[in-house]
N, C-alpha and C positions, 0 to 999 in steps of 0.2 A: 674735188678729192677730199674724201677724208680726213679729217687730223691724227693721227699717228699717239695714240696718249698710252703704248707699251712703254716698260719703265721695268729696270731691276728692284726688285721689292723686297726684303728680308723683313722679322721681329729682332727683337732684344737679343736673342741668343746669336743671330747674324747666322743662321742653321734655319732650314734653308736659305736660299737664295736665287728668287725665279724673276723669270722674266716676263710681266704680265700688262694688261689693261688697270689702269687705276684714277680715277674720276673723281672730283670733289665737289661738289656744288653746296650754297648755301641758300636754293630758294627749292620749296618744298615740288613746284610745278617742276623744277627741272630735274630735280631727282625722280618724282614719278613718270617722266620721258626718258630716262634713264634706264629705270629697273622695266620698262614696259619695251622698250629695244634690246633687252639682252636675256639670253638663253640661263647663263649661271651666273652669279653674283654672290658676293661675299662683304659683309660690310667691317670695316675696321678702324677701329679708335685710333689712339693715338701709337699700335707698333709697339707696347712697349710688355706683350706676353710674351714668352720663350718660343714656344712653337710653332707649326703652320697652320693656327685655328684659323685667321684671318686672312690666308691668302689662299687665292681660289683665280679661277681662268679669267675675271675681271671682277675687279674688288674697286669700292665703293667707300672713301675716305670722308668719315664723318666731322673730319678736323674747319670743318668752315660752319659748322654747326656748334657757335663756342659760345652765345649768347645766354646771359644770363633773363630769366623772364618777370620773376619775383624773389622776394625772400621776406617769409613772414616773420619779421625780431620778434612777436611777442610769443609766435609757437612755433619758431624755430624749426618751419618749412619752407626748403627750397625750391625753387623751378628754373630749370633751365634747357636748353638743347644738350644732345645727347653728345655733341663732340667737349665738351666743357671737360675738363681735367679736373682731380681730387684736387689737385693743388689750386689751381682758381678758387673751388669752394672752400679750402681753410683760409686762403689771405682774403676773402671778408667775411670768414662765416669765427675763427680766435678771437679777432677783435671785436666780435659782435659776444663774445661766451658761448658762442656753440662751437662743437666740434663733430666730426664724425661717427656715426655709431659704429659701425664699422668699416675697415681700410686693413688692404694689405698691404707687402712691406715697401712700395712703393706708390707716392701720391701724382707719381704722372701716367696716370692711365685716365682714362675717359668714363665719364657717365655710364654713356651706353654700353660701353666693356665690362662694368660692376656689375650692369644689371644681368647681360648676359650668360658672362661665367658665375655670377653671383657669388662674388668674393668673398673671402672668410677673413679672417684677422688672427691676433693675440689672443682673443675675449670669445671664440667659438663656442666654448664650454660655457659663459654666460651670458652671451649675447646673439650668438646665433652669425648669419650672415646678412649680406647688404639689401635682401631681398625683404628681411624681416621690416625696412624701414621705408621699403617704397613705397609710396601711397599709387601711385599709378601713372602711365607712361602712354603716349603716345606711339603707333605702331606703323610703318606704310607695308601693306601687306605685297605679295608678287603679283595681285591686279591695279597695282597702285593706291588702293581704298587706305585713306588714315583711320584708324581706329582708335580710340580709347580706352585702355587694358588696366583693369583692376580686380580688386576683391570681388567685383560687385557688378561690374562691367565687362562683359567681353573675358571672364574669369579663368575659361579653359587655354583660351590664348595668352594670359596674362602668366600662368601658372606653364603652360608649354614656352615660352621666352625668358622664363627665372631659371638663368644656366641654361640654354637651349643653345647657346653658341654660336647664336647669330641666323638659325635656320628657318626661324618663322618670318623672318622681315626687317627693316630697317627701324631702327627704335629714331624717333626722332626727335621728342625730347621728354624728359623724366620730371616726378614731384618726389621729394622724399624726404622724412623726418629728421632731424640732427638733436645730438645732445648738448645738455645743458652743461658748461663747467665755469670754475672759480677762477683757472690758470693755465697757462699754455705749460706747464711743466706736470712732470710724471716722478709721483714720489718710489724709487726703483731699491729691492734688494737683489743683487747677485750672488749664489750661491752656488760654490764649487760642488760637483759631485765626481766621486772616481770612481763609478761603473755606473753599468746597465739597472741594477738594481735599486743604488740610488735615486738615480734623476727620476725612475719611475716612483719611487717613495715621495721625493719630492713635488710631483706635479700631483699626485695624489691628496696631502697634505698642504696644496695651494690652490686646490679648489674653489675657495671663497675668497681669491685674487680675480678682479675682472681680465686685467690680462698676462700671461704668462709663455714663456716662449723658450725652449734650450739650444743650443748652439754646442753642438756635438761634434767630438772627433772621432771620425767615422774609420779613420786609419789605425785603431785602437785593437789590440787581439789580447787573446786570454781573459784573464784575470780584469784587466782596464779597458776593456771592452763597453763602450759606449760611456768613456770620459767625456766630460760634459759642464757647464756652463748653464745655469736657471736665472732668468729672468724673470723676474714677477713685478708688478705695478700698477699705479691707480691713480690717477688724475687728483693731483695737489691741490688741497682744496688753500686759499689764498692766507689763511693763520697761521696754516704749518710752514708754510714758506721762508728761508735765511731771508733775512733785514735786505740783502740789496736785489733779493729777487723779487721780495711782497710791495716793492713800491710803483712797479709795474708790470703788473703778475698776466696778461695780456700779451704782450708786446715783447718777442724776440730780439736779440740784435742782430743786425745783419752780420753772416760769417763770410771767410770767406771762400771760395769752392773751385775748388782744383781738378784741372781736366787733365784728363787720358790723351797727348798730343798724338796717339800713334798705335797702330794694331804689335802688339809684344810679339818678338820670334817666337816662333813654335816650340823652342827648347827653354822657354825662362819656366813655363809651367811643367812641371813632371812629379813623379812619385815620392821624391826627394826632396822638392823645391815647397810642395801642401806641407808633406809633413813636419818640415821646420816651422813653417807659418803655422801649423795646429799646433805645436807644440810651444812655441812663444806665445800665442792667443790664450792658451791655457795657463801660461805659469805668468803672463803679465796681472794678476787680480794676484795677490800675493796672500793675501786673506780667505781665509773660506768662507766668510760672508760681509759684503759690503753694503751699506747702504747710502744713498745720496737722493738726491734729484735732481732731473736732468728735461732739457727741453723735449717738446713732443718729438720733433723731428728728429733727434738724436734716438731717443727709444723706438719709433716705428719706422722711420726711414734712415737707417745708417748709410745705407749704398748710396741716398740722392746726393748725399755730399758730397760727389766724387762722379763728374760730370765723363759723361763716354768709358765709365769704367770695365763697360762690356768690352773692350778693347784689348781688356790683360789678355783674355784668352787667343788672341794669336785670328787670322782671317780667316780659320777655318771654324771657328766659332764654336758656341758650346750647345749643350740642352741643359734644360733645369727636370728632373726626374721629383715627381712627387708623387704622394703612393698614402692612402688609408689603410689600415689595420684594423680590424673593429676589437673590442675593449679588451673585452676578453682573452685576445689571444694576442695584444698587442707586444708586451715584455717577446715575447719566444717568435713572433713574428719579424721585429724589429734586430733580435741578435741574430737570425735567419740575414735580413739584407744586411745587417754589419756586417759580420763575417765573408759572405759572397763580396763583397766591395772591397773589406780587406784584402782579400785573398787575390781577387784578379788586377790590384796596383792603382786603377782608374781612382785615385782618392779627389774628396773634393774637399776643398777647404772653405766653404760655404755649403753648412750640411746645418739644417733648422729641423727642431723637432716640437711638435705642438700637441695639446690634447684637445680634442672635438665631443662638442657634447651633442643631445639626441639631436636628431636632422629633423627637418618639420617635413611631414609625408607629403601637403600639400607642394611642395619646391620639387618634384621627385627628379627634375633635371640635374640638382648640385650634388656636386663632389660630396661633402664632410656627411658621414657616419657617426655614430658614436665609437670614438676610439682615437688611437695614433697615428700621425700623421708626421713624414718626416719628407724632406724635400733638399734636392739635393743640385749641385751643380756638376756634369763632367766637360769637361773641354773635348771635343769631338776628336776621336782619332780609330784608326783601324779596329780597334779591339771593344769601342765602347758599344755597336751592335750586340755583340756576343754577351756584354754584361745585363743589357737592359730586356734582354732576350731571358736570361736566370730572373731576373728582378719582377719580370711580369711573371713568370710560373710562379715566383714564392708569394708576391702578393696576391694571384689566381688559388694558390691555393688555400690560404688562411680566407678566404673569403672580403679579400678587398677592392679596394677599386684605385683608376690612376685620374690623375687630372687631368681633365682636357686643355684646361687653357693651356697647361704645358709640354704638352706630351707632342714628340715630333718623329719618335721612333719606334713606337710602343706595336706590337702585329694588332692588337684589338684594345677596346675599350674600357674590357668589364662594368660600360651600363647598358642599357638598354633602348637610347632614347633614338637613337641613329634611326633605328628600322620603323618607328611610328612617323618620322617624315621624309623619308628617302626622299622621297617626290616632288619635294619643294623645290623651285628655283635656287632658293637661297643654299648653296653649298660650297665646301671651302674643299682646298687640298685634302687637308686632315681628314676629312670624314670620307672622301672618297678611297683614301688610302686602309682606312679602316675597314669599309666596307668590302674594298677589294679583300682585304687581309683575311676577311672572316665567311665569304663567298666560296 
C-alpha cells in the first residue's frame, strides 16, 4: 500500500486552505521519480506568499533543498539550493559586507520563490528586481532533464522562469550576485505627508534614494485622502555611524521576538479597530521629518519581528491585494482604489505604497511596470469578493496589472504568460482558477 502524504496546506495568508499531496525530498534522483509519477505538480518554498500560487493537486516542497554550495567573499557570489531562505543568505552573507541586492518585506521566503515571482523591493526604481542579479539557476524540467538556465544558456527558459511561477519546472538550485556594504544599518528619513498629492511629490523628489517605501492610510476621504508616512534610506556607510554603533558596524544584537500564541476572534479586527491603529501609526512620528538610523532588519522586515503574526487576522485568514499603476496615471489611479476601499469599510491597516522604475522587457514574466504600486492587506470576510472584484476593474482599467505571488481572489490576471504554457505539468491552483476565470 501506498503511503498516504495528503496533508492540509495553506500560505501566509492562511486563505486558502486545501487539502493535498505534498512531498520533500532532498536528492535530485528522487525528485525526478517524483515529478516523472505525477500528472500536476506545483513546487513551493518556504509558504510564506499570500495566495494560492504554490498549491496545486500535489505540490512539491523545496524546504530539504537548504544547502548552501559556495560563496565567493571576493565577488560576492552565492550558490546554493533553491529551498535556502533570504534569511540564511544575510546571517553569513552581513558579516561577510554583503547584502542583498534585492529583498522584499520579508526575508523568509526561499531562493527558488525570488527567482520565480522575481521579487522587487524598496529600490525597484533603482535597482530593478532579484532577477537583475541572478547569474543562473539550475532547472529539473517535467521530463526530469536538469538544465542549466542563464543569459547565455538555455536563455528562453531562463527568461520564461524569471516570475514564471513555478510553471516551467523545479528550480533546484540558483547563483546570484550580492552587494557590497560598510554596515548592517540604514541611514532612514521619515516624512509625514497629509494627502495624495504630497507623498506623490515626495517620492517624486526621492528619486535619487536607493530605497524608498510609504505606508499609507487607506481609510483616509476627502481632503486627507492618501495620508501617509515616506520612508526613504541608504546603507550607512561605517563614518556616519553614532560612536556605539561604528564599533561593530557588522554585527546586530540579538532582539528579542514575540509571537502570536493564538489565531484573534473574528471581531478584534474591524473597520473601527484599523482605523484607530491608522490613526495612532500616524500621529506616533510627532515630527514631520525625522531622521535616524536603524538596523537593516528593522527598515526591511518589520513584520519578521513578530513571529506567527498572520494570526491577528482571526482562522479565516486574510489576502495581501497588490496592484501596478503605470506612471502616468498613477496619482488618479491610486485615489480611484483609495476612495473604493474607503467607501466599502474593508480597511487595511498594513497598506504600502512604492514607486517602480522601467521593467527590463527581457523578465516579460514580472509584475513591476513603471509606475505605482500599492499593496494592501484585507482580512477575508463576506464582503471582500465584492471589493476586489471593483479593485480589478479599476486597476483593468488604468492599464495595470495585479501580482501573482499574491493574488488568491482576483477573476483574471492582466498578464499574459498563463496561455504561452497552459500545457506544462507544472500548474498550481491559482493558474487554473485564472484560466477558468477567463475561459
Amino acid at each position: 500500500m501506498k503511503p498516504n502524504f495528503t496533508q492540509k496546506v495553506t500560505n501566509w495568508g492562511n486563505y486558502p486552505v486545501v487539502e493535498k499531496e505534498m512531498r520533500s525530498e532532498d536528492s535530485f534522483k528522487k525528485i525526478k521519480e517524483f515529478v516523472l509519477n505525477h500528472n500536476e505538480i506545483i513546487a513551493r518554498g518556504n509558504g510564506r506568499c499570500y495566495g494560492d500560487a504554490s498549491l496545486g493537486e500535489t505540490i512539491f516542497s523545496t524546504k530539504k533543498l537548504n544547502k548552501f554550495i559556495s560563496f565567493d567573499r571576493l565577488n560576492g557570489i552565492i550558490e546554493c539550493e533553491s529551498g535556502v531562505l533570504l534569511s540564511d543568505v544575510l546571517e553569513i552573507s552581513v558579516q561577510q559586507g554583503y547584502f542583498l541586492y534585492v529583498t522584499p518585506g520579508t526575508k523568509f521566503i526561499s531562493v527558488g520563490g525570488a527567482i520565480a515571482s522575481d521579487v522587487h523591493g524598496k529600490n525597484h526604481h533603482a535597482e530593478g528586481c532579484f532577477s537583475e542579479y541572478v547569474i543562473e539557476f539550475k532547472l529539473m524540467t517535467e521530463s526530469g532533464e536538469i538544465i542549466t538556465c542563464s543569459r547565455e544558456e538555455n536563455a528562453e527558459k531562463f527568461w520564461a522562469t524569471i516570475g514564471g511561477m513555478g510553471l516551467t519546472g523545479i528550480i533546484l538550485t540558483a547563483k546570484f550576485k550580492l552587494k557590497n556594504i560598510e554596515s548592517a544599518y540604514i541611514r532612514q528619513e521619515s516624512i509625514k505627508a497629509d494627502n495624495l498629492d504630497e507623498i506623490f511629490r515626495l517620492f517624486e523628489e526621492s528619486e535619487s534614494w536607493t530605497y524608498t517605501v510609504a505606508w499609507i492610510d487607506c481609510l483616509q476621504k476627502g481632503q486627507n485622502i492618501g495620508r501617509s508616512i515616506l520612508m526613504r534610506g541608504e546603507h550607512a556607510f561605517q563614518h556616519e555611524l553614532p560612536q556605539n554603533l561604528g564599533k561593530t558596524p557588522l554585527r546586530l544584537k540579538k532582539k528579542l521576538q514575540p509571537t502570536v500564541p493564538f489565531y484573534f476572534p473574528g471581531f478584534v479586527l474591524n473597520a473601527l479597530t484599523v482605523k484607530i491603529f491608522n490613526w495612532l501609526y500616524y500621529k506616533k512620528q510627532a515630527k514631520k521629518e525625522v531622521k535616524n538610523f536603524i538596523d537593516y532588519e528593522t527598515f526591511f522586515y518589520p513584520l519578521d519581528a513578530i513571529n506567527d503574526w498572520n494570526k491577528i487576522y482571526g482562522k479565516s485568514g486574510f489576502i495581501q491585494y497588490q496592484m501596478v499603476i503605470p506612471k502616468e496615471a498613477g496619482k488618479e489611479g491610486m485615489k480611484r482604489i483609495l476612495e473604493t476601499i474607503a467607501k466599502s469599510g474593508n480597511g487595511s491597516f498594513l497598506a504600502v505604497l512604492k514607486l517602480f522604475g522601467k521593467n527590463n522587457p527581457q523578465a516579460y514574466n514580472s509584475f513591476p511596470v513603471e509606475g505605482y504600486t500599492l499593496a494592501l492587506d484585507f482580512k477575508v470576510n463576506s464582503k471582500l469578493k465584492k471589493l476586489v472584484d471593483q479593485l480589478d476593474s479599476i486597476v483593468q482599467e488604468f492599464g495595470g496589472r495585479i501580482y501573482l505571488t499574491k493574488d488568491s481572489m482576483s477573476r483574471s490576471s492582466l498578464t499574459n504568460y498563463l496561455k504561452n504554457i497552459q500545457s506544462s505539468k507544472f500548474v498550481s491552483l491559482q493558474h487554473k482558477r485564472i484560466i477558468n476565470n477567463n475561459s
